[in-house]
N, C-alpha and C positions, 0 to 999 in steps of 0.2 A: 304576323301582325307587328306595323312599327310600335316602341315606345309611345310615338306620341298618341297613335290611335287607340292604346291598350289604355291610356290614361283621359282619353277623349272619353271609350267606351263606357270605362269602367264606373270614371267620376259622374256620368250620367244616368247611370244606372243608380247607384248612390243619392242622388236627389230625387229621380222618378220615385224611390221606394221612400226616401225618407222626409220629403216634403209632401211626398203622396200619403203617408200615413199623418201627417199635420191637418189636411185637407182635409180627411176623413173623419179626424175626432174634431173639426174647427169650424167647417162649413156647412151651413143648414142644409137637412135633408140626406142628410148620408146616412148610409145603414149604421157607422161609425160613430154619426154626433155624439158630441159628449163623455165620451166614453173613458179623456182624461190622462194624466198624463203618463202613467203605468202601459199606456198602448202606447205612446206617444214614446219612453225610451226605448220599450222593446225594439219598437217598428226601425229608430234608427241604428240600433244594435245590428238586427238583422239585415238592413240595407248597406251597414259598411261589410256583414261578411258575404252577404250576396257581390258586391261591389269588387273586392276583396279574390272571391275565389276563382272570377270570372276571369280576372287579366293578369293575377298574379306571377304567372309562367311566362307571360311577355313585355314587363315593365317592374317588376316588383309590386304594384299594385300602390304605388302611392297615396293616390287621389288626394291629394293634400297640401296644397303649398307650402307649410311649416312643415310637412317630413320630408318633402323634397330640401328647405332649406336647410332642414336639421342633417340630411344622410348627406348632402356635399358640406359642409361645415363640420362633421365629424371624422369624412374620410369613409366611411362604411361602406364595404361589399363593393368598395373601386369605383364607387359613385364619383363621379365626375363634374366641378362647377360648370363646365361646357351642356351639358344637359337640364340645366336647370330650367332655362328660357323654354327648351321643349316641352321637360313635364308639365309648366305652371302652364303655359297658353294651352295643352290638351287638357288642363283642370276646367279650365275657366271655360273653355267651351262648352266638356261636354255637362259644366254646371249651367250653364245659361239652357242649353238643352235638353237640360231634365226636366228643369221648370216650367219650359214651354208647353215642353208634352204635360205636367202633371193639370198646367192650365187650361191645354185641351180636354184631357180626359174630364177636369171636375166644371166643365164653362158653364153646366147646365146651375151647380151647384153656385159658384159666384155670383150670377147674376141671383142666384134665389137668397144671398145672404145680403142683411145690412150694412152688418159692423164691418167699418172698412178697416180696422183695425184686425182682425182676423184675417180677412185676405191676405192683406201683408205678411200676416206671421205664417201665408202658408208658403211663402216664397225666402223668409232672412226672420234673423234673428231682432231682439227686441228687451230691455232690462224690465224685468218687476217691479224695480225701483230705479227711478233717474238719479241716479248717482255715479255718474262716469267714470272716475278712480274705481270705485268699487265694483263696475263691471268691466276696468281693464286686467284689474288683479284676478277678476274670475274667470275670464278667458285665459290669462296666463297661465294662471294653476292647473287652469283644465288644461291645458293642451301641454303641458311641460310635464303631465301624468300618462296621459295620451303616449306622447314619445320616446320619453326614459321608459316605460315599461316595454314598447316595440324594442328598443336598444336591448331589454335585457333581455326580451324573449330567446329562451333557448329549447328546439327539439327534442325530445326523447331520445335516449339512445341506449344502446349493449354494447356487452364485453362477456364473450363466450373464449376462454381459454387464449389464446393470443391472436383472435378475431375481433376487430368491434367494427362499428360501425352506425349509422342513423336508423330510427325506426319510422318513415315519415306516417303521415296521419293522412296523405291525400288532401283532400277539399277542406276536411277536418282541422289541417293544420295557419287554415284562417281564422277558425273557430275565435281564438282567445282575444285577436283583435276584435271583433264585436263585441266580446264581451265584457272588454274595458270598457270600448265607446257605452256600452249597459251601465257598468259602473256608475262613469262620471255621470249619465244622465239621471239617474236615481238617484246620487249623493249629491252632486255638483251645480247642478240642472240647473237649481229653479232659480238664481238669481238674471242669469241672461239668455237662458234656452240653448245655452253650451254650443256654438257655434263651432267650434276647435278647428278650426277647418274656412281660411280666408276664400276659398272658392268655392267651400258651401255657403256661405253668404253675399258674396261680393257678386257673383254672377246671376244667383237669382234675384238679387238687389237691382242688376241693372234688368234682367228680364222684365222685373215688375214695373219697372220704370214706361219702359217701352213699350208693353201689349195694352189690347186696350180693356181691360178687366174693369166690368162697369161697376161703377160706386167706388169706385178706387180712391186711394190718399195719395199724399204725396211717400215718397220712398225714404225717410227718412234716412238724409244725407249727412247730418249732423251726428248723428250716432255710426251711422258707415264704416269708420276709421278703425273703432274697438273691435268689431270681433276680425279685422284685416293683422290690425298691429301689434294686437292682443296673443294670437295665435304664433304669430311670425317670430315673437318675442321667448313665448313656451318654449316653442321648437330648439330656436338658439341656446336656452338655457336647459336644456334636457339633455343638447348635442354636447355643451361645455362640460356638461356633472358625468355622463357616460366616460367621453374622452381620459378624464382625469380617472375614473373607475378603473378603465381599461378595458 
């Protein structure tokens, strides 16, 4: 499998599960309704390591535009600025792609909700409070937490006598990125819906745009910018603090 399509794959799997689980606790009539936002980070914890374990062996598993910009900005693992244009266009697809699917699977459910205001939040993000500085700084934070800790993640390993070597974990060893993404979503979460990630928003941003999802709003263009510029910015400053770490 190429790069691009391991990041086409994976990033769509990523949304299917993690705008899928939005869906489920946001739109009327789901077994889910209601049910709030403790389902709401698990689900996307588990959809970055489902996302995560799937392509990891054919792209690194990025799915992410800011740790794509963060890993050639740092130099990491021989990451290349020549691949960048790759991974971000396989983000952004296969995040328009998740969304599609997740709006087929729940269409019975859209047409059955009012609040056009929910819809939207099952495709992109959205602030608590309209205060735009204040939800650039929390996009930033979030995702500059996000990628200094990918930076310092380091495997298990032994040293038996003047043997050592790595222990890996298998599947397991995606484990702790979900569990970040868990993190910030239950401490960080609640002021913008922690976006961390410009192609988990930007792509279902223009999905939503595009289908015809009845009772719809507009896509909120105005707000667009933050969780894109917000993230891109995390990532840069995560790459510069590691860099300097070493």
């Amino acid at each position: 499998m190429s790069p691009f399509l391991a990041e086409l794959i994976g990033t769509a799997i990523l949304i299917l599960l993690g705008n899928g689980v939005v869906a489920n606790v946001v739109l009327q009539k789901t077994k889910g309704h209601g049910s709030g936002w403790i389902v709401i980070a698990w689900g996307w914890g588990l959809a970055v390591f489902v996302g995560v374990f799937c392509v990891a062996r054919y792209s690194g598993a990025h799915l992410n535009p800011a740790v794509t910009l963060a890993m050639a900005a740092a130099q990491r693992g021989g990451f290349a600025w020549s691949q960048v244009p790759l991974y971000v266009g396989g983000q952004m697809l296969g995040a328009i792609l998740g969304a599609m699917i997740v709006y087929i699977f729940y269409y019975a459910h859209f047409a059955a909700t009012e609040d056009a205001d929910a819809k939207l939040a099952c495709f992109c993000t959205a602030p608590a409070i309209r205060d735009l500085p204040v939800a650039f700084f929390g996009e930033v934070v979030g995702t500059f937490l996000l990628v200094f800790a990918i930076f310092l993640m380091v495997g298990p390993s032994f040293s038996l006598a003047e043997q050592s070597g790595s222990l890996g974990l298998g599947a397991l060893g995606e484990l702790p990125v979900g569990l970040v993404v868990l993190a910030i979503g239950l401490s960080l979460g609640g002021t913008t819906g922690y976006a961390i990630n410009p192609a988990r928003d930007l792509g279902p941003r223009l999905a939503h745009a595009l289908l015809p999802i009845p009772g719809k709003r507009d896509s909120d263009w105005g707000y667009a910018w933050i969780p894109v510029v917000g993230p891109l910015v995390g990532g840069l400053l995560a790459a510069a603090l590691a860099s300097v770490l070493g």
